[in-house]
Each structure stands twice: as structure tokens, then as C-alpha cells.
C-alpha positions as CSV (number, residue, x, y, z in Angstrom):
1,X,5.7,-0.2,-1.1
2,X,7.7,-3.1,0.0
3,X,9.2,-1.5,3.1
4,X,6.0,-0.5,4.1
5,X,5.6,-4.5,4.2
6,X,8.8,-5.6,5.2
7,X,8.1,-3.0,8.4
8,X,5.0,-4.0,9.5
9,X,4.8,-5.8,12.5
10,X,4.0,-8.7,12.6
11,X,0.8,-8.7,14.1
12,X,-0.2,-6.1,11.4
13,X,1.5,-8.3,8.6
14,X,-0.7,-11.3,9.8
15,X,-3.9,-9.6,10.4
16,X,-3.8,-7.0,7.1
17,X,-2.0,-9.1,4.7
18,X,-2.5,-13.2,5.9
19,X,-6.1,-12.5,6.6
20,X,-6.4,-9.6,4.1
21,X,-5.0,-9.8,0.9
22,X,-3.0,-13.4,1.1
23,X,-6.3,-15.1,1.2
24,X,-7.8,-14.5,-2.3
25,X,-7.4,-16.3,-4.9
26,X,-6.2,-13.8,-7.3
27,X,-3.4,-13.4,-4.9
28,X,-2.5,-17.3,-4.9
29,X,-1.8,-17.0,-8.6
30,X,0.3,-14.1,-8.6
31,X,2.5,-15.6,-5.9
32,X,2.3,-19.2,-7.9
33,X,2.5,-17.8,-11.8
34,X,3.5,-14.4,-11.1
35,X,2.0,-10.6,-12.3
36,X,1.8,-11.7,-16.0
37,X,-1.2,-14.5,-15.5
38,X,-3.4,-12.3,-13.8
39,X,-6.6,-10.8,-16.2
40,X,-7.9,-7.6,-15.4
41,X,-10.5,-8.5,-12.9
42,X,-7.7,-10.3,-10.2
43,X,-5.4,-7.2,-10.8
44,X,-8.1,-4.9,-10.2
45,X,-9.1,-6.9,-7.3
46,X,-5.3,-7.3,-6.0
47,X,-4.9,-3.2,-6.3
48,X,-7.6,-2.8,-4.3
49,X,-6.6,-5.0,-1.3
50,X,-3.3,-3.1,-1.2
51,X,-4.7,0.3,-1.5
52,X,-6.9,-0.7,1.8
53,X,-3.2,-1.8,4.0
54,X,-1.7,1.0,2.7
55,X,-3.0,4.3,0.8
56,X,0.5,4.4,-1.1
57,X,-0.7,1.7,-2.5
58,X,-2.5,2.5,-6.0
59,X,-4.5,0.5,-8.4
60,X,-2.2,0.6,-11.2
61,X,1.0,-0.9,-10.1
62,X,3.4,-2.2,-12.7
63,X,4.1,-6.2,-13.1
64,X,7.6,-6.0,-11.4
65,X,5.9,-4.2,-8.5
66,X,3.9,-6.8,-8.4
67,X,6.1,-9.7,-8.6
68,X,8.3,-8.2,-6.0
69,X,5.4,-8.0,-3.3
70,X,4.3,-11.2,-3.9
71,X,7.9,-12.7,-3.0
72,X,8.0,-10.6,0.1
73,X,4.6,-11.5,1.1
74,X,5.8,-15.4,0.9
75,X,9.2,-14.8,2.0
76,X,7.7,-13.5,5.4
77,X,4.7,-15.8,5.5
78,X,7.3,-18.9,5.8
79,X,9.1,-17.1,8.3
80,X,5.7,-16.8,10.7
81,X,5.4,-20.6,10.3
């Protein structure tokens, strides 16, 4: 899962996770407090989003998973700035 984000280009990066997932708020506080502060509803919610850039992507992904993609997601967000 993270190499299929660390691959992307970066238009599809920007456009499918910036504009896509990146945006919600249930994504802001898994990047800020990490997998373990999430309730059900913004895992659920987070699951989804990745399922839609990527059907590898599954609703039930574990917290280290989780933690992982978040850090990718900013790591490569700073980079487009």
C-alpha cells in the first residue's frame, strides 16, 4: 500500500490524495495524533477514501498501516510545496 503511494505521480498524488483523502478531517487527525485517536466512524471513513485511490486498499487496515500512510502522505505533501 505505501508504494502504490510513493509511485504515484504526482499529478495523481495531488488530485486522488490532496484533493481526495488529505482533505478530511478524520485524516488531519490521524496525521496530527496518529491511528490510535481515531473512533470508528473516521476509520471507517478513512478506509473508504483509500479503497476509492486504490482497490488494494481495504477497510480494515491495521494501526501501523495506518500510521505509516499518514507519514508518507505528509512526507510527500511538503515535498509538493
Amino acid at each position: 500500500m505505501i508504494e502504490i503511494i510513493r509511485g504515484m505521480s504526482k499529478t495523481d498524488f495531488h488530485s486522488r490524495v490532496i484533493k481526495g483523502i488529505a482533505k478530511d478531517r478524520a485524516f488531519g487527525a490521524l496525521v496530527t495524533f496518529g491511528a490510535d485517536s481515531l473512533d470508528e466512524t473516521e476509520r471507517t471513513k478513512i478506509g473508504v477514501a483509500l479503497s476509492k485511490i486504490d482497490p488494494v486498499f481495504t477497510k480494515n487496515i491495521s494501526n501501523d498501516v495506518l500510521d505509516e500512510i499518514a507519514t508518507i502522505v505528509a512526507h510527500r505533501s511538503v515535498k509538493l510545496l
